[in-house]
VOFI-659659 format. One line per 10 residues: for each residue z negated, x negated, y negated of C-alpha. Coordinates in pm, 1 decimal, padded with zeros to 6 digits. Each point is the difference from the previous one (the first is absolute). Last residue first. Layout:
<atoms>
Z,X,Y; ...
</atoms>
This chain:
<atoms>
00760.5,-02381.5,-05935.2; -00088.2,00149.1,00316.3; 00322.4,-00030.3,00183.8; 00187.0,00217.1,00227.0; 00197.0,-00031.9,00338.1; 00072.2,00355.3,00139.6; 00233.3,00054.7,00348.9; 00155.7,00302.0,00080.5; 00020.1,00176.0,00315.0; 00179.2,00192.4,00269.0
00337.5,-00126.5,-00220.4; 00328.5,00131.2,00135.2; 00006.6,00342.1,-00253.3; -00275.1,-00074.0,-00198.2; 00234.3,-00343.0,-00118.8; -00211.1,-00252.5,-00134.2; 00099.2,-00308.9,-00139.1; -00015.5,-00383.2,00049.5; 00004.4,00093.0,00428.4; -00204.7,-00086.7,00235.7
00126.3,-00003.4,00331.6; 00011.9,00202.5,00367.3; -00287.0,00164.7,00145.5; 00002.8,00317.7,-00199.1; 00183.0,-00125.5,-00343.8; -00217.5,-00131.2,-00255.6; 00131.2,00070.4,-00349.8; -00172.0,-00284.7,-00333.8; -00164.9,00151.6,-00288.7; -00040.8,-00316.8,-00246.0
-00268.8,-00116.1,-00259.4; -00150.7,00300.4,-00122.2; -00317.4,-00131.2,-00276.0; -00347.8,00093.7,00089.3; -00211.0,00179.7,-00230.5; -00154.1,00259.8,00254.0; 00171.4,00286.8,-00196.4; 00345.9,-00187.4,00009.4; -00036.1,-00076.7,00394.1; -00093.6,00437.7,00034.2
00280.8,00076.6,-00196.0; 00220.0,-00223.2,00244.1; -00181.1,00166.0,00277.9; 00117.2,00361.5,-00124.7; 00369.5,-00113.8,-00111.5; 00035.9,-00112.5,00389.2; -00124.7,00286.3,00146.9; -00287.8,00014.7,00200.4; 00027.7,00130.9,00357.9; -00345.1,00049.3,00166.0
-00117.5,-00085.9,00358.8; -00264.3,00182.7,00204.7; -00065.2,-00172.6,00336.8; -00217.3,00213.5,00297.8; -00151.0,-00194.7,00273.7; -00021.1,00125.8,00360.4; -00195.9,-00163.3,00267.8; 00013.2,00044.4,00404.1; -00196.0,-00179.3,00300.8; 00165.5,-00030.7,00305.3
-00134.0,00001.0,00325.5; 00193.7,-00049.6,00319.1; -00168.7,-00330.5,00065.8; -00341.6,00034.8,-00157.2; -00110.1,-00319.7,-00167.3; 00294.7,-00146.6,-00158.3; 00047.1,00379.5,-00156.7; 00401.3,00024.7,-00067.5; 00080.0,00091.8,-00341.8; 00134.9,00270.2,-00171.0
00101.7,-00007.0,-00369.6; 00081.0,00308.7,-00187.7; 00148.5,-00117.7,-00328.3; -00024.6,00262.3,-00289.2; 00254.3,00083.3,-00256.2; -00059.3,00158.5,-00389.2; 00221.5,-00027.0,-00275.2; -00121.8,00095.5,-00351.1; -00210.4,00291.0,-00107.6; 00279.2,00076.3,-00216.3
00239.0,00034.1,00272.3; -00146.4,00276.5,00165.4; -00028.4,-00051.1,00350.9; 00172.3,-00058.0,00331.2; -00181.0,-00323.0,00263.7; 00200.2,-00279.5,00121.5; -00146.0,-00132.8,00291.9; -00006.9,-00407.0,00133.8; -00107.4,00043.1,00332.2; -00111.3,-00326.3,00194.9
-00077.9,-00068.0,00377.6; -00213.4,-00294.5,00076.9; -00087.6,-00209.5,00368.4; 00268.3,-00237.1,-00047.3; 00200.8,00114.4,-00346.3; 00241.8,00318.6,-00087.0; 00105.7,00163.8,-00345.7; 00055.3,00359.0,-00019.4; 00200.4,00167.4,-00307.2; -00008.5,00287.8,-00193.7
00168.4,-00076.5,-00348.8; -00051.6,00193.9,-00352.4; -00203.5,-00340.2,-00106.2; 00254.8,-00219.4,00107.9; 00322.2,00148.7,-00097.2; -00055.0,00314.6,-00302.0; -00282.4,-00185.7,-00124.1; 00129.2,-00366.5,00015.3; 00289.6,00108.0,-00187.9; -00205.1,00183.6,-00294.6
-00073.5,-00367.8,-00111.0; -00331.8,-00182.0,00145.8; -00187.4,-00283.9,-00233.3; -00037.1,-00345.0,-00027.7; -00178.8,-00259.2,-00147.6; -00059.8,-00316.3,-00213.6; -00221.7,-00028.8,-00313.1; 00027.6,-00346.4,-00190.7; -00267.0,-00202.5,-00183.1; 00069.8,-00125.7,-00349.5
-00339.3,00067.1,-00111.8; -00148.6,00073.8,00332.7; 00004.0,00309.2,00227.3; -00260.3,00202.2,00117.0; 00024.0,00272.0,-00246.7; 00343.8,00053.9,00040.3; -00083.9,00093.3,00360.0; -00260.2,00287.1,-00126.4; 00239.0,00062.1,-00250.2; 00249.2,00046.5,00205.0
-00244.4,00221.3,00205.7; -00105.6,00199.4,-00278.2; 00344.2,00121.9,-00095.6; 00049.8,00101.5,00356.4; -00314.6,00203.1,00060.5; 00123.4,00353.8,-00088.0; 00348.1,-00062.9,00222.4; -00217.3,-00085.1,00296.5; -00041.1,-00381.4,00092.9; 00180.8,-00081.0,00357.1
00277.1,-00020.2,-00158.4; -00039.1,-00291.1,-00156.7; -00170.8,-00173.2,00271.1; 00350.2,00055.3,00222.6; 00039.4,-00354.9,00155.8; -00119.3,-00286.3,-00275.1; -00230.8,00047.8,-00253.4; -00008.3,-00369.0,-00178.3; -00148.1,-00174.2,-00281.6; 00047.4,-00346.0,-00097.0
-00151.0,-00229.4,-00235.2; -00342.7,00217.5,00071.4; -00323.1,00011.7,-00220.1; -00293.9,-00036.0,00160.7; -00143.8,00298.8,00165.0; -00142.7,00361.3,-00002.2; 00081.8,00235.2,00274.9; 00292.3,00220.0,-00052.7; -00019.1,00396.2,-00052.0; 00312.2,00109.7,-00044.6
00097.1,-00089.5,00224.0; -00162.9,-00123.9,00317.2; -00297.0,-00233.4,00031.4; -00217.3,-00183.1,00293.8; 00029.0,-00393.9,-00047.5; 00152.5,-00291.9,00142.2; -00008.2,-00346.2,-00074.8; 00141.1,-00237.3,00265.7; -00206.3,-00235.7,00156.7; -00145.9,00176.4,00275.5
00369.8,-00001.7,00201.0; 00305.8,00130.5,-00069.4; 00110.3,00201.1,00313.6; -00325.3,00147.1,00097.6; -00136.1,00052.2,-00394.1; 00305.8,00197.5,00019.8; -00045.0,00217.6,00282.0; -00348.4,00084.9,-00129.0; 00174.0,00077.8,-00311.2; 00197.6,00281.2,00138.8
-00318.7,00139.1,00141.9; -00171.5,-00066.3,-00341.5; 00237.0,00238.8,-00179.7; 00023.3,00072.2,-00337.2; 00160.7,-00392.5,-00025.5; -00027.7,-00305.2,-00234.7; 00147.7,-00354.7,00026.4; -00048.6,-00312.1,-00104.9; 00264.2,-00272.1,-00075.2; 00026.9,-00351.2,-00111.6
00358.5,-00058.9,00080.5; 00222.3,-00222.9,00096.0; 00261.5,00161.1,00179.8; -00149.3,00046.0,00329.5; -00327.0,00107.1,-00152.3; 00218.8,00305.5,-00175.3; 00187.3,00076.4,00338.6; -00375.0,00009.8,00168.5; -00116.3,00212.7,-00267.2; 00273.5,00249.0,00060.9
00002.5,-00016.8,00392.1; -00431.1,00099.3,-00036.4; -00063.6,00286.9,00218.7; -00027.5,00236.3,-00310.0; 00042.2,-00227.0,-00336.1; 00028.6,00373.4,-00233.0; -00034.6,-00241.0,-00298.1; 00125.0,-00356.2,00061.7; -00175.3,-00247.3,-00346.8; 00154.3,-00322.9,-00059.1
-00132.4,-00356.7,-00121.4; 00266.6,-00256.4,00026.1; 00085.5,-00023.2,-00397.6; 00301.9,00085.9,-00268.8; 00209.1,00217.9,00205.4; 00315.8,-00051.8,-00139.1; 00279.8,00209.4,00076.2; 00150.2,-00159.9,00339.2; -00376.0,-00019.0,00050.3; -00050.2,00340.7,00044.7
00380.1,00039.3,00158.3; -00131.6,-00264.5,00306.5; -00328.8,00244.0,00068.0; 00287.9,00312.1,00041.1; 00198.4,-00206.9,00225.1; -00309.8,-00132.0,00173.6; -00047.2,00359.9,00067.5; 00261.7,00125.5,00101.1; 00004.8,-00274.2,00267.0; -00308.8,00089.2,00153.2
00109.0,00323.8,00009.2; 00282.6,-00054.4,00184.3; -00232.3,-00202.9,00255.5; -00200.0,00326.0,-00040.6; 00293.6,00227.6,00100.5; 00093.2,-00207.2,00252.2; -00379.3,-00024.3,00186.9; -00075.9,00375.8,-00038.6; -00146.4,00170.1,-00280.7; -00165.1,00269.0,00222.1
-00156.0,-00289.5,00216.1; -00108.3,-00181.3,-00232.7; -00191.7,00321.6,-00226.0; -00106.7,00116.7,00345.5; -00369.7,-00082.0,-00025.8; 00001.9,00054.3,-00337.9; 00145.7,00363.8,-00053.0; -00354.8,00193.8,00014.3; -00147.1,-00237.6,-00283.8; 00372.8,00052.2,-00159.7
00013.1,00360.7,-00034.7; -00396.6,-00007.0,-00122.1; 00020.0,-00235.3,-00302.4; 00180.9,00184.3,-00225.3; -00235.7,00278.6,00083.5; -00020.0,00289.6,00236.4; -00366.4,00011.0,00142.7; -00134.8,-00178.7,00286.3; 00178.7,-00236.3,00283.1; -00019.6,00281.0,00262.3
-00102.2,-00168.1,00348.2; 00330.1,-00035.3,00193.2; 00103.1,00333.9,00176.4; 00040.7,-00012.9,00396.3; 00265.8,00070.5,00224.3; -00007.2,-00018.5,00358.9; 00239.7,-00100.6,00270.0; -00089.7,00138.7,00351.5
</atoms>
C-alpha cells in the first residue's frame, strides 16, 4: 500500500512561507541545466555591473534564497551578503557558502540594516514578488542600501512570463520526488497565483510518501510604474535591457519576445 501524508504546515501565508515549504526541492525543481544556465545569467548580469562602473567590491543580494546569486557575486570578486524571508532557503545557503558569508533574515520592503552596498542586487522575480502597494517602498528600501555612486541591478517578469510559465501545468521528475507545478485562475489584480505540490518518498517507510504544497503569488509591474518608482527612490535609470526565456540578453526590450527586463540604476 502507498500512503500519502501532508508535511507539517509551515505557518501563516507570508513572503516567507511559499519558499520555507519549497526548500527542500528548490534544487531539484530548478534542475541541473537550468541552474548551470542560471549560473551563467548571472555572471552575465554581475559582468554588465562592472561593464558600467561599479566603484567598490562590497555588494548587497536581496531575495539570496539557496545562495547561486551570492555565490556568482563571490565568484566575481565580490564582497557580498545576502538577505532572505526565508530561513529554510537560507539554511541551504549557509550549506553551500560556508560560515563566513554574511547573511541575514529580510525581504522587501523591509531590509535589515547594514553598511552601505557598492552593489545591489534582486535577482530571479524579487520584484514581483512585492505587491503593487509596496513597490515604491521597496526601491527605496534597496535604494537605501546603496552607496554614493553605488548601482542597483535587477529584474523583473513581463506579461510573457504570465501567460507561459506562470499559466503552465507541468510535472517535473527526480529519484525518490515527484513535482507539480499548478497554475491556479483568479482575478488579475490580485496578481498571479501557482502552487507546487511536491511529493517525496519517506526514506524511512518504503511506500510512504510525504506531501507539501506551496502557493507563489507573483505581480506584473509595468515598466512606466517601476521607472516612477527608481525616480521616487532618487536613483538615476541607467539602461532597460530584454531577456528572452532561456536564450540572450538583449540591449532592448521587446514585451513581445522578452519574459523579462533587466534594470541597472545608480544612486547618484
Amino acid at each position: 500500500m502507498t500512503l500519502i501524508q501532508p508535511a507539517p504546515s509551515v505557518g501563516d501565508e507570508t513572503s516567507a512561507a511559499p519558499y520555507d515549504a519549497m526548500a527542500p526541492h528548490y534544487e531539484a525543481f530548478v534542475g541541473d541545466a537550468e541552474a548551470m544556465r542560471y549560473g551563467e545569467w548571472l555572471g552575465g548580469l554581475i559582468d554588465l555591473a562592472v561593464a558600467h562602473g561599479v566603484g567598490g567590491r562590497r555588494a548587497l543580494d536581496v531575495g539570496c534564497g539557496t545562495g547561486r546569486s551570492l555565490q556568482a557575486l563571490a565568484t566575481a570578486g565580490f564582497a557580498a551578503e545576502g538577505c532572505d524571508p526565508s530561513r529554510e532557503m537560507m539554511a541551504i545557503a549557509r550549506a553551500r557558502l560556508g560560515a563566513e558569508v554574511s547573511l541575514s533574515v529580510g525581504g522587501l520592503p523591509d531590509l535589515p540594516p547594514g553598511a552601505p552596498a557598492d552593489l545591489v542586487t534582486a535577482f530571479n522575480d524579487i520584484i514581483n514578488c512585492v505587491a503593487p502597494a509596496d513597490l515604491d517602498a521597496a526601491v527605496a528600501a534597496l535604494a537605501g542600501r546603496l552607496a554614493r555612486g553605488g548601482l542597483l541591478l535587477f529584474d523583473a517578469n513581463t506579461p510573457l512570463t504570465y501567460a507561459t510559465f506562470f499559466d503552465a501545468t507541468f510535472c517535473r521528475t527526480a529519484p525518490g520526488l515527484f513535482l507539480v507545478w499548478e497554475s491556479v485562475e483568479g482575478v488579475e489584480s490580485d496578481g498571479h497565483h501557482a502552487r507546487l505540490h511536491a511529493f517525496a518518498a519517506d526514506p524511512t517507510a518504503p511506500g510512504r510518501w510525504t506531501r507539501s504544497v506551496s502557493h507563489h503569488v507573483q505581480h506584473h509591474h509595468a515598466h512606466a510604474r517601476v521607472t516612477a518608482a527608481l525616480a521616487a527612490a532618487g536613483l538615476e535609470l541607467l539602461l532597460v535591457h530584454g531577456q528572452r526565456d532561456s536564450g540572450p540578453r538583449d540591449p532592448f526590450c521587446d514585451e513581445a519576445v522578452h519574459s523579462k527586463r533587466i534594470y541597472l540604476a545608480r544612486r547618484p
